[in-house]
MMTF fields as JSON, N, C-alpha, C and O atoms, coordinates in Angstrom:
{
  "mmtfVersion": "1.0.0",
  "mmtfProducer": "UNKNOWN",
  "numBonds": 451,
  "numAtoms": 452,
  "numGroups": 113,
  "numChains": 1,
  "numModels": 1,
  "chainsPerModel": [1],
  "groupsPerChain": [113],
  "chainIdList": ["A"],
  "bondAtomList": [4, 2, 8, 6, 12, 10, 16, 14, 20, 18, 24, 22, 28, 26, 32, 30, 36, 34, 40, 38, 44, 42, 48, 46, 52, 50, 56, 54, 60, 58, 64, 62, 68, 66, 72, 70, 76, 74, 80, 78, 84, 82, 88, 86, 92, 90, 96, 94, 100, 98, 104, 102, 108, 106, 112, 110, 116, 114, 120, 118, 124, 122, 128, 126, 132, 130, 136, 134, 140, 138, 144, 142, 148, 146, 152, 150, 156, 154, 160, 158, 164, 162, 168, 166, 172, 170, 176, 174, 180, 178, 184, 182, 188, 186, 192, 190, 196, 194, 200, 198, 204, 202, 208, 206, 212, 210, 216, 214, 220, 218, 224, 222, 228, 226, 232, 230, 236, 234, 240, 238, 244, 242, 248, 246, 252, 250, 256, 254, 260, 258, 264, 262, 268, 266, 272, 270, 276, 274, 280, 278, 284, 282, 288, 286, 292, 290, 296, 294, 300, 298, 304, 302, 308, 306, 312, 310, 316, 314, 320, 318, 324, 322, 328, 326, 332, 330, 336, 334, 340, 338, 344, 342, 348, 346, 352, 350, 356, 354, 360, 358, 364, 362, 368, 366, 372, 370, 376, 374, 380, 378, 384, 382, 388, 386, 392, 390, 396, 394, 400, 398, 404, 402, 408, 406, 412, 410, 416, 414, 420, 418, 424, 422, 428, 426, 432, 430, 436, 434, 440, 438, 444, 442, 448, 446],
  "bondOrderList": [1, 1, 1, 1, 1, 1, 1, 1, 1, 1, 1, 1, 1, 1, 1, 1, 1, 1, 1, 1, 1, 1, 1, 1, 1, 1, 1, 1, 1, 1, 1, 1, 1, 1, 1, 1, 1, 1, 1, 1, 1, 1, 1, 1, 1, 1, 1, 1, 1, 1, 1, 1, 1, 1, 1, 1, 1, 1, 1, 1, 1, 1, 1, 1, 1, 1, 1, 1, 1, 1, 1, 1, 1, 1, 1, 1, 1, 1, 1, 1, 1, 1, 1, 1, 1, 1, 1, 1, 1, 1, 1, 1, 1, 1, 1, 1, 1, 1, 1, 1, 1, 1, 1, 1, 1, 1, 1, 1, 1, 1, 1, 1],
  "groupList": [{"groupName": "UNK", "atomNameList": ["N", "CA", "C", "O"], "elementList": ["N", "C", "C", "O"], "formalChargeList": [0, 0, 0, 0], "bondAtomList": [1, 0, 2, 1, 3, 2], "bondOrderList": [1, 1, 2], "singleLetterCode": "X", "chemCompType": "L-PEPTIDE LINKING"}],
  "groupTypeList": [0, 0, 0, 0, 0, 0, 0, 0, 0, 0, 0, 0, 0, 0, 0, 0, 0, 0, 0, 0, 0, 0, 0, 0, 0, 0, 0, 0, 0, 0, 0, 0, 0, 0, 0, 0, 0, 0, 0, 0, 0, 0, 0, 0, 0, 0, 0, 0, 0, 0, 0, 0, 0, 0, 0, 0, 0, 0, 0, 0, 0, 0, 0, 0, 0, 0, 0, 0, 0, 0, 0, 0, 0, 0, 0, 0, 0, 0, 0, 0, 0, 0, 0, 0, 0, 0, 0, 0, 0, 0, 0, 0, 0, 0, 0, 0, 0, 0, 0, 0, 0, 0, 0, 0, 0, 0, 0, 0, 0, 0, 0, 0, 0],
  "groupIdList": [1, 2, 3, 4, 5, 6, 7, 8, 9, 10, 11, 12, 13, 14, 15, 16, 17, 18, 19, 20, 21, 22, 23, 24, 25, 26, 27, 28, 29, 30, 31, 32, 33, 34, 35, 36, 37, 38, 39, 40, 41, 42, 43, 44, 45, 46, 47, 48, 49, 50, 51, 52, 53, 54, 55, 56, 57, 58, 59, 60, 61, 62, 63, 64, 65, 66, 67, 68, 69, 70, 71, 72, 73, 74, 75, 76, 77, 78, 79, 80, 81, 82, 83, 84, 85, 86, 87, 88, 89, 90, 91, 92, 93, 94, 95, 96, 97, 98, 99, 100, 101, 102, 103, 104, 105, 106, 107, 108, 109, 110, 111, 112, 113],
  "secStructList": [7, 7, 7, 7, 7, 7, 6, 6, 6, 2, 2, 2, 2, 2, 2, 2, 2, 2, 2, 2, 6, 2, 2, 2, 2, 2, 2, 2, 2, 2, 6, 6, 7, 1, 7, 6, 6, 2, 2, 2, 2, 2, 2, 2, 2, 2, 2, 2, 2, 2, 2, 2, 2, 2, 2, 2, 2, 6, 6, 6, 2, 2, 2, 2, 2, 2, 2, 2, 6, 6, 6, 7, 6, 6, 7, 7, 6, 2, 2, 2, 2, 2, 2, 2, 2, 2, 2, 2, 2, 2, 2, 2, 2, 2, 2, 2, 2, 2, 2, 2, 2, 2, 2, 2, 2, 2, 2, 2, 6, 6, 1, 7, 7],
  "xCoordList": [140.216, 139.774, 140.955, 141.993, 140.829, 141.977, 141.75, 140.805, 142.957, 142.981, 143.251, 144.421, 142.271, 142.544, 143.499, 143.897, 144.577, 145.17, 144.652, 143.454, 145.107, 144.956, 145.738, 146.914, 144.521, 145.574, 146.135, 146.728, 146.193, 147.012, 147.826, 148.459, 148.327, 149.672, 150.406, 151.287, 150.205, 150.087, 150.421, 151.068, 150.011, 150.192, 151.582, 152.611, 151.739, 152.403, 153.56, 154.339, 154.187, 154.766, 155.444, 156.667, 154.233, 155.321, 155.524, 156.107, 155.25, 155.977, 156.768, 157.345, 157.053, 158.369, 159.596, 160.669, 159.495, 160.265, 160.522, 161.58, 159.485, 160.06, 160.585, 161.138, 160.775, 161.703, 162.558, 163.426, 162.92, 164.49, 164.779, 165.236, 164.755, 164.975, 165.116, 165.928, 164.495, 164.736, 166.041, 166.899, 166.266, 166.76, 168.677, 169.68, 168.454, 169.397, 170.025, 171.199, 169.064, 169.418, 169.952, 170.938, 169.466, 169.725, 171.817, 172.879, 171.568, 173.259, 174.168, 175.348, 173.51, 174.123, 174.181, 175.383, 173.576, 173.491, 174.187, 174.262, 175.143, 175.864, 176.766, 177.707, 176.904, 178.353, 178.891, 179.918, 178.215, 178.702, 179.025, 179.8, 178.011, 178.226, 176.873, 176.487, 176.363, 175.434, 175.792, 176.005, 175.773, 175.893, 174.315, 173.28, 174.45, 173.404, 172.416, 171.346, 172.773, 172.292, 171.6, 170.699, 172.217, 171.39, 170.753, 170.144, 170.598, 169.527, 168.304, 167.445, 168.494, 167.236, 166.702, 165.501, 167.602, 167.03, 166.152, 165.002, 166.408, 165.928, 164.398, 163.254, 165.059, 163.491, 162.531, 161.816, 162.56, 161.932, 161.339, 160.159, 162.325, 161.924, 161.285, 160.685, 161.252, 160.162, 159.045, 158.008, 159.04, 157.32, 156.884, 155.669, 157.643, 157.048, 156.185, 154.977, 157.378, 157.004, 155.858, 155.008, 155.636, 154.421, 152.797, 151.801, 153.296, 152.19, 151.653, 150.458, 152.604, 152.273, 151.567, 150.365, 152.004, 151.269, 150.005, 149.11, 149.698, 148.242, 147.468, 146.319, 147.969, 147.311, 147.016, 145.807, 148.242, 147.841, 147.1, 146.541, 146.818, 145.868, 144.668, 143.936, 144.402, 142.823, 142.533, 141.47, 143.007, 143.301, 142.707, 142.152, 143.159, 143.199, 141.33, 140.552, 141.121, 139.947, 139.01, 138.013, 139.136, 137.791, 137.902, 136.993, 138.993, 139.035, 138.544, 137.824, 138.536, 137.824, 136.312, 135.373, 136.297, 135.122, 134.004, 132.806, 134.712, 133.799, 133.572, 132.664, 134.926, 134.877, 133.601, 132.939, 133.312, 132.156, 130.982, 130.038, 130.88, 129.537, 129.041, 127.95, 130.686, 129.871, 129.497, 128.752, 129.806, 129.49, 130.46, 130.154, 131.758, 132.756, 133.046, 133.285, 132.918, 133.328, 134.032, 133.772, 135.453, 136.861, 136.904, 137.719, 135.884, 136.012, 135.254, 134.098, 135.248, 134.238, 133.931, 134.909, 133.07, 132.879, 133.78, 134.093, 134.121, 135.588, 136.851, 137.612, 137.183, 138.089, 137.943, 138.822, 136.98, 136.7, 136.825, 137.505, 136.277, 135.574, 137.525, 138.062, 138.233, 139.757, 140.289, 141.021, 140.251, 141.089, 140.666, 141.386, 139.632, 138.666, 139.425, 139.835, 139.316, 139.846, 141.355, 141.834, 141.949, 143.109, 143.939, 144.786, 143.341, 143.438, 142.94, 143.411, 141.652, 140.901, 142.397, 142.965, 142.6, 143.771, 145.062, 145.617, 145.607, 146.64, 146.542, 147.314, 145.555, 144.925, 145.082, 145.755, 144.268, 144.244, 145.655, 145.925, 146.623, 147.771, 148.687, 149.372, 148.299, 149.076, 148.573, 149.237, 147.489, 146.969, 147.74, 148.403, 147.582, 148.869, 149.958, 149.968, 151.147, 151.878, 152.254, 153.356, 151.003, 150.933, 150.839, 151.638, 149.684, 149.455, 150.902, 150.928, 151.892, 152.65, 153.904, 154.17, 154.602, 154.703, 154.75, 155.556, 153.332, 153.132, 153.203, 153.342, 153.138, 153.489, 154.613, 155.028, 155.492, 157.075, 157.603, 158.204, 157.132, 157.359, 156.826, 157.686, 155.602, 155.361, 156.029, 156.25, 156.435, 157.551, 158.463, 159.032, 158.896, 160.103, 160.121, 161.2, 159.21, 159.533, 158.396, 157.936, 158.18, 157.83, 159.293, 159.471, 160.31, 161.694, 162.034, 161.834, 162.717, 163.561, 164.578, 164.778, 165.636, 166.761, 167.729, 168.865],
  "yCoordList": [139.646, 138.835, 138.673, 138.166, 139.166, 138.609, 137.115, 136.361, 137.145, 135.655, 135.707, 135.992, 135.455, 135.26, 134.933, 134.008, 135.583, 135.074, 134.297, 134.545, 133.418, 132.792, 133.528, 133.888, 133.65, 134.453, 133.896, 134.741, 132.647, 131.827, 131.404, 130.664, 131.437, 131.427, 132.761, 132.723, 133.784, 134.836, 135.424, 136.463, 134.8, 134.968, 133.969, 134.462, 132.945, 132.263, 132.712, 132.696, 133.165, 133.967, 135.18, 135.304, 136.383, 137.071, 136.526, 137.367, 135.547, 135.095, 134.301, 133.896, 133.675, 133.512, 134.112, 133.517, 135.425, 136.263, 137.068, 137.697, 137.126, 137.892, 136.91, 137.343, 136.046, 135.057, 135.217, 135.542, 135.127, 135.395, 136.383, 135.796, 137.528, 138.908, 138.897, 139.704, 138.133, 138.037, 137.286, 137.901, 136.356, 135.866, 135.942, 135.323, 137.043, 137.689, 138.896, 138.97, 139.591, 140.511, 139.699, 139.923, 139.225, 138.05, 137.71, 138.041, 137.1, 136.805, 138.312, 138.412, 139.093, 140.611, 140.831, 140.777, 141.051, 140.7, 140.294, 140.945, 138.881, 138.141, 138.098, 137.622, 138.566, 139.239, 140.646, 141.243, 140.915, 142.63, 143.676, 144.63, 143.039, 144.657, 145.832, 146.479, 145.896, 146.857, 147.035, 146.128, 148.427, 148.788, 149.205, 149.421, 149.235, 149.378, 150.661, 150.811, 151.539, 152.439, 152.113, 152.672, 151.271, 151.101, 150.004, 149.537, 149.173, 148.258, 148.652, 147.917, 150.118, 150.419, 151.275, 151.401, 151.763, 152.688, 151.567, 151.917, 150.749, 149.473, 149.117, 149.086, 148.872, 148.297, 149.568, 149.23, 151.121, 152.136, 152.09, 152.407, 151.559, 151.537, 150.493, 150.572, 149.137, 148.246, 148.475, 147.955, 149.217, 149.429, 150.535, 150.73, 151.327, 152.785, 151.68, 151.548, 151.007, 150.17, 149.508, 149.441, 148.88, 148.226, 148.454, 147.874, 149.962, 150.742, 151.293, 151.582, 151.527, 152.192, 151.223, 151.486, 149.604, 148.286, 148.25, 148.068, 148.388, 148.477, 149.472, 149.219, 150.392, 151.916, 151.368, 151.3, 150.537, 151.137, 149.849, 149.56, 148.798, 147.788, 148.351, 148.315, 148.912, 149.37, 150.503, 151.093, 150.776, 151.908, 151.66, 152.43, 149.918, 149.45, 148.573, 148.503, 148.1, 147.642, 148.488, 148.073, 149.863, 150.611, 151.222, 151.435, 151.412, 151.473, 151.13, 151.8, 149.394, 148.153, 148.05, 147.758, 148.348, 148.028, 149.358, 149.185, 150.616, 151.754, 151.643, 152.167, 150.421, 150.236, 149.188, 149.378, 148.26, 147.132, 147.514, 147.017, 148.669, 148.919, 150.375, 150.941, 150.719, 151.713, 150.551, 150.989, 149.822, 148.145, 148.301, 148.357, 148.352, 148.213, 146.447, 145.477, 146.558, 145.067, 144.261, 143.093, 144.884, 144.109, 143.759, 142.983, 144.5, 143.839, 142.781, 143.2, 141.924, 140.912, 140.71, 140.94, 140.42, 140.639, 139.836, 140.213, 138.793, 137.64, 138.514, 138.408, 139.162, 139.772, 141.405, 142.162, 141.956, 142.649, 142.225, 142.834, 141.156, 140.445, 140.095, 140.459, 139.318, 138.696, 140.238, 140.059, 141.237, 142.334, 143.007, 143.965, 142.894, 143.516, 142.888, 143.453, 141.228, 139.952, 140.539, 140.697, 140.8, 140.873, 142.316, 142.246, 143.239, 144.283, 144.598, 145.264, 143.683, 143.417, 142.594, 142.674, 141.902, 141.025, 141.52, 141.251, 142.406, 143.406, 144.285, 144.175, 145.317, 146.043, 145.343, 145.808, 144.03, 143.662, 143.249, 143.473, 142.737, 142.263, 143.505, 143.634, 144.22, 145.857, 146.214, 146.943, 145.821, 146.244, 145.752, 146.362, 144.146, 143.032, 143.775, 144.357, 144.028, 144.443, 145.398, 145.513, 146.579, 147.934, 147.599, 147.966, 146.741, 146.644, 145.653, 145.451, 145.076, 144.228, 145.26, 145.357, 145.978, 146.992, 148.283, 148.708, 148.426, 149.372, 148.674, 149.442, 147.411, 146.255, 146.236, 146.631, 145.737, 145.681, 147.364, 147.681, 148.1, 149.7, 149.614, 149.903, 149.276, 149.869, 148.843, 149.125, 147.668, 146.74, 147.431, 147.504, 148.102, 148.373, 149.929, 150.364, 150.742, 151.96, 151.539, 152.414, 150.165, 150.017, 149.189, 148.999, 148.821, 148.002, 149.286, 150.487, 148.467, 149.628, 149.011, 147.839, 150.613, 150.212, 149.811, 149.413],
  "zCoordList": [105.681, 106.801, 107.755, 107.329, 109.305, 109.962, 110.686, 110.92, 110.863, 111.406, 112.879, 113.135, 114.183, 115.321, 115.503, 114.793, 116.722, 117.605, 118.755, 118.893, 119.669, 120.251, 121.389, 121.45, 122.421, 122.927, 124.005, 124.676, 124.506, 125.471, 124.92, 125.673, 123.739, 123.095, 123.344, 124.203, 122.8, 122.932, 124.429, 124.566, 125.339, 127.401, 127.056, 127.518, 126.487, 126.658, 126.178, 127.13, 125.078, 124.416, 125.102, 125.165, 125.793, 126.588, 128.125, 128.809, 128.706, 129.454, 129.473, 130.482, 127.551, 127.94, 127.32, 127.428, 126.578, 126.263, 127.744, 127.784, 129.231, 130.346, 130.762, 131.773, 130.712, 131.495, 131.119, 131.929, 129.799, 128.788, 129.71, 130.691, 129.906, 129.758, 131.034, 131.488, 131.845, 133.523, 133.736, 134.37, 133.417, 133.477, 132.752, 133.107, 131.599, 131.211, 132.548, 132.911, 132.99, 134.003, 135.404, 136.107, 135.454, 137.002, 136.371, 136.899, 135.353, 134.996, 135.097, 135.431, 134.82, 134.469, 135.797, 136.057, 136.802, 138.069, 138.829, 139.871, 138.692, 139.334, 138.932, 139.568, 137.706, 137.108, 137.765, 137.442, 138.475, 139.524, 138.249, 138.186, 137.158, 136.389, 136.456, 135.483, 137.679, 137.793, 139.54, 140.345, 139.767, 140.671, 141.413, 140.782, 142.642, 143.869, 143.369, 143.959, 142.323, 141.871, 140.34, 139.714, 140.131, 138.79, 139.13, 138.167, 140.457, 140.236, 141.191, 141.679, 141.318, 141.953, 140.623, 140.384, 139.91, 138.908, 138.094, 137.826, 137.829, 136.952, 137.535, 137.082, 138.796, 139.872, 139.092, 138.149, 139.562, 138.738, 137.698, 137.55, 136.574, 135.138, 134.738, 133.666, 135.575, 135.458, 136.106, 135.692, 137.134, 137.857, 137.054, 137.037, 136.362, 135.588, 134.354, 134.152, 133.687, 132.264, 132.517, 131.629, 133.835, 134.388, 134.202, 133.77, 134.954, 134.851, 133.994, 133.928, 133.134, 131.364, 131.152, 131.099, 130.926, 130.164, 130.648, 129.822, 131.863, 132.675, 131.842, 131.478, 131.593, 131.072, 130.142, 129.921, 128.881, 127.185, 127.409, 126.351, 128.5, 128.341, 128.29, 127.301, 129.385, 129.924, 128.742, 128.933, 127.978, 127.042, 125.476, 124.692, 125.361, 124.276, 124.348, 123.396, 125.607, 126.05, 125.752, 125.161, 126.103, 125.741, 124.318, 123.516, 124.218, 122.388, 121.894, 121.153, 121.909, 121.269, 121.654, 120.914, 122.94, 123.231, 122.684, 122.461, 122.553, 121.586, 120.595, 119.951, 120.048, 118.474, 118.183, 117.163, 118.937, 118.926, 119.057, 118.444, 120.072, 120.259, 119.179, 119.107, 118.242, 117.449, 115.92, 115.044, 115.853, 114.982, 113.672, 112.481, 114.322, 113.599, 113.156, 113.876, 111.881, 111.577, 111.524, 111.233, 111.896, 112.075, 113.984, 114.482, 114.764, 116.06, 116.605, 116.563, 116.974, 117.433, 118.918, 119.629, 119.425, 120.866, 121.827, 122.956, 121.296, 122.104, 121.923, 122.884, 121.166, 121.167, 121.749, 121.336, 122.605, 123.384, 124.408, 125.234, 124.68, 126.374, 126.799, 127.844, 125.646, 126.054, 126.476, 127.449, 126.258, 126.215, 127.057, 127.34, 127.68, 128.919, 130.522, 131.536, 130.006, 131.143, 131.328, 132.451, 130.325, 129.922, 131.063, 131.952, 130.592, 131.326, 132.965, 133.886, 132.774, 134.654, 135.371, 136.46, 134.263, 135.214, 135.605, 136.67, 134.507, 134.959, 135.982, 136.935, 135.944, 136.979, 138.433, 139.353, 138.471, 139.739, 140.024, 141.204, 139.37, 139.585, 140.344, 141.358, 139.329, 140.029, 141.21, 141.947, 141.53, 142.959, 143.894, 144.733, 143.647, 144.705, 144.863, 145.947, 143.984, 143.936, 144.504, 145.04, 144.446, 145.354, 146.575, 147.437, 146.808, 148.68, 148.891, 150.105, 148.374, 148.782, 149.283, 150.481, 148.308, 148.363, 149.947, 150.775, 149.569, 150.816, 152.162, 153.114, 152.434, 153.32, 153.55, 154.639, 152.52, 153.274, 153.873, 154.899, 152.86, 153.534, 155.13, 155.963, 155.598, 156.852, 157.559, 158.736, 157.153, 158.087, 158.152, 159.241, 157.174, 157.913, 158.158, 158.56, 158.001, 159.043, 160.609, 161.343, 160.78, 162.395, 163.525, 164.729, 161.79, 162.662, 163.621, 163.435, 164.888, 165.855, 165.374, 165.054, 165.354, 165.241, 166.393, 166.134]
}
């Protein structure tokens, strides 16, 4: 028998292990031990890591959700529907991000120099 997670503990949990971790880089940061090149390489490797998490979300959603509707007994439909929300919400988040994104870009190839 498993035992539910809760999964607003769980939201709660990795946001606040990214805070740690944000907040570790921000000090690393203001210590001038990363140069102008590695904090764009970084910016990179967090929007790549981003996008992967979006993927193995939406990934893991229909997994589950093939696994429920083929009437697998270890899945339950709340724990489909959370992982569905879960992934709709990443997705759309990444969208913001994209149009925000493609926004500051056309600001600034309309600046005159």
């Amino acid at each position: 028998m498993t035992v539910p997670v809760n999964p607003l503990t769980s939201a709660l949990q990795q946001m606040q292990s990214m805070a740690a971790e944000a907040a570790g880089e921000s000090k690393a940061a203001s210590l001038g031990e990363q140069s102008g090149a590695a904090t764009a390489g970084s910016f990179a490797t967090a929007l790549k890591s981003s996008i992967d998490k979006i993927s193995d979300d939406q990934n893991k959603a229909v997994g589950e959700s093939q696994a429920f509707e083929m009437g697998s007994p270890n899945v339950s439909l709340s724990d489909v529907m959370v992982d569905m929300q879960k992934a709709n919400l990443g997705l759309q988040f990444g969208l913001q991000v994209r149009n925000k994104l493609v926004a500051a870009y056309n600001d600034i190839m309309q600046m005159s120099i």
